[in-house]
SEMARFI-26251 format. One record per residue (C-alpha): residue number from 1; residue in three letters; x, y, z. Coordinates in nm, 3 decimals. Layout:
[NUM ALA [X Y Z]]
...
//
This chain:
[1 UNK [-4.614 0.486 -2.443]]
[2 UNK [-4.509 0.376 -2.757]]
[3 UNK [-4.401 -0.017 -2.779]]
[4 UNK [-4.085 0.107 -2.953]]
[5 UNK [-4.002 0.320 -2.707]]
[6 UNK [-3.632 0.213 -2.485]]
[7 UNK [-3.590 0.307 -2.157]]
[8 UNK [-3.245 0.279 -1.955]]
[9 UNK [-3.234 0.149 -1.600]]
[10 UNK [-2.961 0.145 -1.392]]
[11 UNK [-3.003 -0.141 -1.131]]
[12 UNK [-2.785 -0.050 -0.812]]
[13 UNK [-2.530 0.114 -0.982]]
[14 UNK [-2.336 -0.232 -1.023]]
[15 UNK [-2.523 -0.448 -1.209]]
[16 UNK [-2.501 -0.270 -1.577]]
[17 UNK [-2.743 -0.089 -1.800]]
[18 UNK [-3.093 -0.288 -1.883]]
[19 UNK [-3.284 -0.186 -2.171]]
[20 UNK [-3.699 -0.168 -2.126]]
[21 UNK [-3.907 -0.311 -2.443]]
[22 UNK [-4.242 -0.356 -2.471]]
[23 UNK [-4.271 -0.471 -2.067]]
[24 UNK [-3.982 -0.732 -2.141]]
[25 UNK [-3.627 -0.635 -2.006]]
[26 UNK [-3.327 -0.762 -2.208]]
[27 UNK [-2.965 -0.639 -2.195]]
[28 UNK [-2.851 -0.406 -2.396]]
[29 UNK [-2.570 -0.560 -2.658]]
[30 UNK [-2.170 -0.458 -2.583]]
[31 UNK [-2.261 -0.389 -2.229]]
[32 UNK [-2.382 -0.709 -2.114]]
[33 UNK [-2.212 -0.820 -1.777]]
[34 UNK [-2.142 -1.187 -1.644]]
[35 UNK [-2.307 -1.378 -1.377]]
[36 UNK [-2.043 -1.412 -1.118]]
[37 UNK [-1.974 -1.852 -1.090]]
[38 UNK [-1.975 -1.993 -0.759]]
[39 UNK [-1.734 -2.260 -0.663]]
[40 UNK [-1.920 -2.563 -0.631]]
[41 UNK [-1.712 -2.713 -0.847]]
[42 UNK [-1.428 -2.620 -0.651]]
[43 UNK [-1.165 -2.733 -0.937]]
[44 UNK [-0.841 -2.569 -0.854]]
[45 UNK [-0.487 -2.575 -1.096]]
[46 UNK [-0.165 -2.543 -0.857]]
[47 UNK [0.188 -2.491 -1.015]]
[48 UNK [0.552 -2.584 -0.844]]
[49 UNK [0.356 -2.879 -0.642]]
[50 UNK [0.715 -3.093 -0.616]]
[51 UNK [0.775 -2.925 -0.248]]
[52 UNK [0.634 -2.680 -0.035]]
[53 UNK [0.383 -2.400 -0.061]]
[54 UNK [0.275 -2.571 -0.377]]
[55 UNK [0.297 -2.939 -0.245]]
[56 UNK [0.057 -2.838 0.095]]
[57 UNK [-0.151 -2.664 -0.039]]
[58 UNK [-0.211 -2.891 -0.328]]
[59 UNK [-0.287 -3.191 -0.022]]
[60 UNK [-0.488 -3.004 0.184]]
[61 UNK [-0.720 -2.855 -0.116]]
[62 UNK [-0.739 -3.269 -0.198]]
[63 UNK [-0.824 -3.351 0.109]]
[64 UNK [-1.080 -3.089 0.176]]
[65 UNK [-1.229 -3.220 -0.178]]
[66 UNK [-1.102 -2.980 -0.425]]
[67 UNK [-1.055 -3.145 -0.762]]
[68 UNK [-0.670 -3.048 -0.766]]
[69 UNK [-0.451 -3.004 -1.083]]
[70 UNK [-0.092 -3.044 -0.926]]
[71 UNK [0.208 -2.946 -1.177]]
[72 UNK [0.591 -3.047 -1.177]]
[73 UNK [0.865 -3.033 -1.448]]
[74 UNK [1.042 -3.356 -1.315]]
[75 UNK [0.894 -3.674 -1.362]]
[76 UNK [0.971 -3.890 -1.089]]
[77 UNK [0.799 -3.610 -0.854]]
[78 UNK [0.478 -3.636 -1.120]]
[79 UNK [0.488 -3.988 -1.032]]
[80 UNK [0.517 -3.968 -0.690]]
[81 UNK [0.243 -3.716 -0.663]]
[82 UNK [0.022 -3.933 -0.883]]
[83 UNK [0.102 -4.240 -0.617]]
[84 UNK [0.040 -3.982 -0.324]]
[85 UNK [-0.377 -3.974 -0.528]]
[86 UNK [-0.318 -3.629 -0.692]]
[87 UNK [-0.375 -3.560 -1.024]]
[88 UNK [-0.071 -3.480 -1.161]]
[89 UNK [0.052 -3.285 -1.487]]
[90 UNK [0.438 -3.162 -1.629]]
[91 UNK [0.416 -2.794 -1.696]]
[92 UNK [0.756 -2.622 -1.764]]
[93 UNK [0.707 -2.246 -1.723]]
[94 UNK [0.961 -2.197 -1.961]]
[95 UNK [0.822 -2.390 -2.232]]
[96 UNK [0.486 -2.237 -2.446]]
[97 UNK [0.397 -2.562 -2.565]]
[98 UNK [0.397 -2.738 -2.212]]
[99 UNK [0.216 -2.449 -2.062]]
[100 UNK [-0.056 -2.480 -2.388]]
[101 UNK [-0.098 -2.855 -2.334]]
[102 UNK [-0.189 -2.804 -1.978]]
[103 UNK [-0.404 -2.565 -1.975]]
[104 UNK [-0.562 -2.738 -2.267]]
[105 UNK [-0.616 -3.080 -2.042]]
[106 UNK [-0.716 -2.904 -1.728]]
[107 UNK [-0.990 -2.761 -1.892]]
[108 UNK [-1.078 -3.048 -2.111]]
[109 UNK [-1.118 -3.265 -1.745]]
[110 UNK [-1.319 -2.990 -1.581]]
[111 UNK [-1.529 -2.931 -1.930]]
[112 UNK [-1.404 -2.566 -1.968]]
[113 UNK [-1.510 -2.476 -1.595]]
[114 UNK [-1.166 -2.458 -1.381]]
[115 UNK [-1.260 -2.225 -1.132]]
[116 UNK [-0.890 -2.118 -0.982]]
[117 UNK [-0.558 -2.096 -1.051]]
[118 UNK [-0.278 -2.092 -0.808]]
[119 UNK [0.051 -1.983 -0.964]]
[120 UNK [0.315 -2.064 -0.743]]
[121 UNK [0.598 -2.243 -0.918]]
[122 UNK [0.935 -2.017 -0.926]]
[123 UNK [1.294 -1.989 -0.825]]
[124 UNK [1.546 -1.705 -0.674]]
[125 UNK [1.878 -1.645 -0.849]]
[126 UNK [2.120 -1.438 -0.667]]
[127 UNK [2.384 -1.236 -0.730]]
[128 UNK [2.500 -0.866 -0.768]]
[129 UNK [2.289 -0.768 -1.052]]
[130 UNK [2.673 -0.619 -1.239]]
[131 UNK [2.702 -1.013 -1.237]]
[132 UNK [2.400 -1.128 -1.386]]
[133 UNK [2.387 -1.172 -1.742]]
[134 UNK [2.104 -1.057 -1.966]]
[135 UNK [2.049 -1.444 -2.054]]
[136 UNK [2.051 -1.527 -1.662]]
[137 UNK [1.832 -1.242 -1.626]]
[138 UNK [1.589 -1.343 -1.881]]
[139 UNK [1.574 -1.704 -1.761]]
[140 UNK [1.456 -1.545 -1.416]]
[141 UNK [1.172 -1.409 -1.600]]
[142 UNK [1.096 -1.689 -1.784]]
[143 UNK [0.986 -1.887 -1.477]]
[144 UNK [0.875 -1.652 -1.284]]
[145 UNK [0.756 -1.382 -1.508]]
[146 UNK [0.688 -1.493 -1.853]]
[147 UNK [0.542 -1.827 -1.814]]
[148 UNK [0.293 -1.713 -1.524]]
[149 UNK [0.148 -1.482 -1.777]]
[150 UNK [0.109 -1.719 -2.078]]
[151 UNK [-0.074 -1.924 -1.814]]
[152 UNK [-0.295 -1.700 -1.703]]
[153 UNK [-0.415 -1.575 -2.042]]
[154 UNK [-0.428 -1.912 -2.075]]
[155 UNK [-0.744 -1.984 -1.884]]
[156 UNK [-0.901 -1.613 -1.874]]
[157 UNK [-1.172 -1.692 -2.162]]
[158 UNK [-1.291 -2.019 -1.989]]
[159 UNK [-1.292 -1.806 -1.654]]
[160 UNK [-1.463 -1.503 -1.837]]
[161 UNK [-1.724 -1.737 -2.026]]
[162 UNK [-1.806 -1.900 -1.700]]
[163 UNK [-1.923 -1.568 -1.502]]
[164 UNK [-1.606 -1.562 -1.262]]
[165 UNK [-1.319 -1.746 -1.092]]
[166 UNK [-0.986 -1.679 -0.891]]
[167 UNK [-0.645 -1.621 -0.989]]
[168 UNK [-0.441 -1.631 -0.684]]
[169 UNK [-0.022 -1.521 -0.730]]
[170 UNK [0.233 -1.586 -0.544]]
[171 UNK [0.456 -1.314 -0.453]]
[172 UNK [0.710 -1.230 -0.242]]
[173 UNK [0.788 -0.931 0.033]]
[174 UNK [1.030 -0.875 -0.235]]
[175 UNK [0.788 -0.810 -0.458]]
[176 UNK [0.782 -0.469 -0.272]]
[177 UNK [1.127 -0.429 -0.139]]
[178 UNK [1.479 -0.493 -0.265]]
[179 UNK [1.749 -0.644 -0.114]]
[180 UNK [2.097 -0.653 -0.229]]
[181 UNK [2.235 -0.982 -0.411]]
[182 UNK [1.880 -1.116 -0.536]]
[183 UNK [1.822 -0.838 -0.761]]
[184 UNK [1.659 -1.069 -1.050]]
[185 UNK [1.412 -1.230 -0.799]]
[186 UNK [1.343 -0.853 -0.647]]
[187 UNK [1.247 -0.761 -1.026]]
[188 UNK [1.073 -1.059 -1.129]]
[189 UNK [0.787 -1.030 -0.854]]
[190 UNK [0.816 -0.674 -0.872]]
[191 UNK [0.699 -0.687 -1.239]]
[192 UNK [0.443 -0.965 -1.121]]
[193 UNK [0.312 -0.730 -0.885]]
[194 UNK [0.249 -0.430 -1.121]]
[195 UNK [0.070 -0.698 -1.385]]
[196 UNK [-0.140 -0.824 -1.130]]
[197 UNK [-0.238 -0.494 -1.017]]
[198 UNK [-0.350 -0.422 -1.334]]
[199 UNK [-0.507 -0.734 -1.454]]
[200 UNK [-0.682 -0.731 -1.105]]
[201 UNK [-0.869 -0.381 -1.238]]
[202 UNK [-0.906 -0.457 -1.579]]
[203 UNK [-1.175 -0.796 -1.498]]
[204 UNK [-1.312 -0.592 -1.190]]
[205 UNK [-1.643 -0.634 -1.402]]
[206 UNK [-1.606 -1.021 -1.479]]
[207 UNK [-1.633 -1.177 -1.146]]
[208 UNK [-1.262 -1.291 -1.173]]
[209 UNK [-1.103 -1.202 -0.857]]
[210 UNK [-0.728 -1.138 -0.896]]
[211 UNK [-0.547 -1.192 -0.568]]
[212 UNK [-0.165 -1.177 -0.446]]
[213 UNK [-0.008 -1.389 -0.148]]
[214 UNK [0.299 -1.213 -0.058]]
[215 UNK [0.486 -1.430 0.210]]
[216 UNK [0.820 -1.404 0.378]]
[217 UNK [1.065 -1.658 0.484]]
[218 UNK [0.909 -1.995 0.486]]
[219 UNK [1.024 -2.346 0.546]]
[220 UNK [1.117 -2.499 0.161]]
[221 UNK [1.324 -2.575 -0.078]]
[222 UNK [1.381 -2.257 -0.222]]
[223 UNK [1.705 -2.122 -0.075]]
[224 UNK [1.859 -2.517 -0.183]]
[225 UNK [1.732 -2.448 -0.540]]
[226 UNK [1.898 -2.067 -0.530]]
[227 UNK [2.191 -2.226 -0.422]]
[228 UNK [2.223 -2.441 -0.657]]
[229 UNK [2.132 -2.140 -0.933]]
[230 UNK [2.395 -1.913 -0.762]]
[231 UNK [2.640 -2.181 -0.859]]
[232 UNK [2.568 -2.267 -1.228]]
[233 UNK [2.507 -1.873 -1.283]]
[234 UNK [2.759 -1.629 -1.117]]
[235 UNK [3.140 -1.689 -1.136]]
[236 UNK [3.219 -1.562 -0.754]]
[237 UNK [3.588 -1.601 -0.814]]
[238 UNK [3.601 -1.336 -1.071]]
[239 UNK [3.358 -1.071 -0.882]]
[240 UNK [3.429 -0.779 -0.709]]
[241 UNK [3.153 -0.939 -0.485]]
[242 UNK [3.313 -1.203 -0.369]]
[243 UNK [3.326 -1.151 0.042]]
[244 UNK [2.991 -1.110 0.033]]
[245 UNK [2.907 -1.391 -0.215]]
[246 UNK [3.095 -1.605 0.071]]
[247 UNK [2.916 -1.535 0.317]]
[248 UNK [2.596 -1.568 0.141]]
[249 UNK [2.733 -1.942 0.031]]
[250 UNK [2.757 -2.018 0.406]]
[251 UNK [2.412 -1.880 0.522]]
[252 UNK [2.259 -2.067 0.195]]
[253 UNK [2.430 -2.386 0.270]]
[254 UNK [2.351 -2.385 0.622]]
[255 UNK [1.971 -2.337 0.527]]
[256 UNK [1.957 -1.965 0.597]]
[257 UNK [1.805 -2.047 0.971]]
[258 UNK [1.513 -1.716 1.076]]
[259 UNK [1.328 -1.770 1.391]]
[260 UNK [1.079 -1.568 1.143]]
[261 UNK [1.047 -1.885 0.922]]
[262 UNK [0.678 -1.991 0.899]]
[263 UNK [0.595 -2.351 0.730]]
[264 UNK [0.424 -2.386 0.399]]
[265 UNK [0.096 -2.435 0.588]]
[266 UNK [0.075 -2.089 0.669]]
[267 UNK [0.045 -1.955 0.286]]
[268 UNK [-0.227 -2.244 0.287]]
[269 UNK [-0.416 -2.032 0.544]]
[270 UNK [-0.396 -1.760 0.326]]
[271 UNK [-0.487 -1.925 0.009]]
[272 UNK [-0.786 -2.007 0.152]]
[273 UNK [-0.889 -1.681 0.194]]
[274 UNK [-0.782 -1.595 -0.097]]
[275 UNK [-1.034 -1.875 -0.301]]
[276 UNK [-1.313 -1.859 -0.032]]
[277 UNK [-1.376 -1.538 0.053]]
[278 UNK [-1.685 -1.361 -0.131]]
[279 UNK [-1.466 -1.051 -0.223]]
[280 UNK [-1.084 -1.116 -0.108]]
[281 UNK [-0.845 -0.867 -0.032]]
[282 UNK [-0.608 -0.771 -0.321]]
[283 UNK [-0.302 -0.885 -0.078]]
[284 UNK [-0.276 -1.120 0.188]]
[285 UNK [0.067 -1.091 0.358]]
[286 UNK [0.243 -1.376 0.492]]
[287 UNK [0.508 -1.342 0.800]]
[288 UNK [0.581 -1.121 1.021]]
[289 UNK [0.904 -0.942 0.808]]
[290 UNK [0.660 -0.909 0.527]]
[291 UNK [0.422 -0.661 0.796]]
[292 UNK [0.709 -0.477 0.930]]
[293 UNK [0.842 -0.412 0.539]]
[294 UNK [0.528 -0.340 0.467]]
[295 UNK [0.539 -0.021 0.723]]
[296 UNK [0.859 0.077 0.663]]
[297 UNK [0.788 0.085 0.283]]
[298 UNK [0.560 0.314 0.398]]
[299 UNK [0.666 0.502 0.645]]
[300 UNK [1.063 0.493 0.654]]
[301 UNK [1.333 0.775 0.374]]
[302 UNK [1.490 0.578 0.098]]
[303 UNK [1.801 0.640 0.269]]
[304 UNK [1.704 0.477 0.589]]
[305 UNK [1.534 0.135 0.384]]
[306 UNK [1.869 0.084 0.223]]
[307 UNK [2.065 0.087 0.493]]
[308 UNK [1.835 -0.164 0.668]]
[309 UNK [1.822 -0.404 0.350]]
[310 UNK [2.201 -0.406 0.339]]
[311 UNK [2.222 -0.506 0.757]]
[312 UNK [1.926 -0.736 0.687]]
[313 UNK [2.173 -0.950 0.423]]
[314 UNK [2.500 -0.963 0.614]]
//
């Protein structure tokens, strides 16, 4: 056989093509594919870490000896996270150069090998969407939408260079379904979803795993911090809305009680999964209304869903 002479294996059908050179194997350029990274260094960066999902999971992860990046906007809850022994960082999701500066510094203290990324940090504006305003809208996506994305990008190459890594999102059940009266929130994890989905193709090959947590109602701040949106955003007097907008200000103010409500700790549970497992589900649902929408999406006329979503928010 002629030393020149290239011959084309295909190892397992996974592992890319090899080229055969004088008895010395070498891959072939353009078509080279990366070692997938372990997590030994188990360095994790978790956004919206003031309260909540964020704020457990960013403990336990510390506890269990993660090296945890924890994120706020406000600084008197950096502070107190730093005083709590986190390692805490200001990221504003609506503002490029914070989210630059971040990322930058994570990977500077982990010397370009962060091996996860937890997005988590968002809020819920309701309102009839005939209410919202394109700029209320588009500060929605900002937070929840935009600045995700710049994030992730973000830290892709170091990911990429490194042979692998996790990017975990956190959804919503309404990032499959859509109530009435939180119509920006529905469409700001429904366009999270369909990015994710196809990010989570797109580095199939790179040992990134792309996962989304989808939970239901769980014990936070968030409903406080709609609230509090609702009221700076929609002008209820001057709606056509505004029995409904009402009663929504009652159910928000009295903490919108569910006997469904799960605490923080139990999107933990699933984030753990999420990082840990050797090849994680795409979804990991969260509550039991986020199974039974789940089936109905499924199963259940358009008709019949609607008329279900509008009971579900009287």
């Amino acid at each position: 056989m002629s030393t020149d002479k290239l011959i084309d294996l295909k190892i397992g059908g996974r592992s890319g093509w090899l080229r055969l050179k004088a008895g010395n194997l070498e891959k072939e350029p353009g078509r080279r594919r990366a070692v997938v990274a372990n997590n030994t260094d188990k360095s994790i960066l978790i956004t919206g870490c003031s309260t909540g999902i964020g704020y457990t999971s960013a403990h336990a992860l510390h506890k269990s000896g993660w090296q945890v990046f924890a994120t706020a906007r406000n600084e008197t809850d950096i502070t107190r996270l730093k005083s709590e022994g986190l390692n805490a960082l200001h990221l504003d999701y609506t503002d490029p150069a914070s989210i630059k500066r971040t990322a930058e510094e994570v990977l500077n203290h982990t010397d370009g090998r962060l091996y996860a990324l937890f997005n988590n940090g968002a809020f819920g504006q309701p309102g009839a969407v005939e209410d919202l305003t394109t700029d209320v809208l588009r500060q929605q996506f900002e937070t929840n939408f935009f600045g995700w994305h710049e994030l992730t990008r973000s830290l892709i190459p170091a990911m990429r260079a490194n042979g692998g890594g996790r990017i975990v999102q956190c959804s919503s059940v309404l990032g499959f379904v859509s109530p009435p009266y939180i119509g920006a929130y529905n469409a700001s994890k429904h366009a999270l979803e369909a990015l994710t989905d196809a990010m989570r193709i797109e580095l199939k090959e790179t040992g990134i795993k792309v996962v989304l947590i989808e939970p239901g109602p769980i014990w936070t701040e968030f409903t406080k911090s709609a609230l509090n949106a609702f009221n700076e955003n929609i002008d209820a007097t001057a709606s056509h809305h505004g029995e409904v907008y009402a009663r929504m200000v009652q159910s928000m103010e009295e903490g919108q009680n569910s006997r469904f409500k799960l605490p923080a700790e139990a999107v933990h549970a699933k984030l753990l999964k999420a990082l840990n497992a050797p090849n994680p589900k795409p979804r990991y649902f969260v509550t039991l209304p986020t199974y039974v929408a789940a089936i109905t999406k499924r199963t259940l006329p358009n008709r019949l869903q609607d008329w279900i979503l509008a009971r579900a928010r009287r």
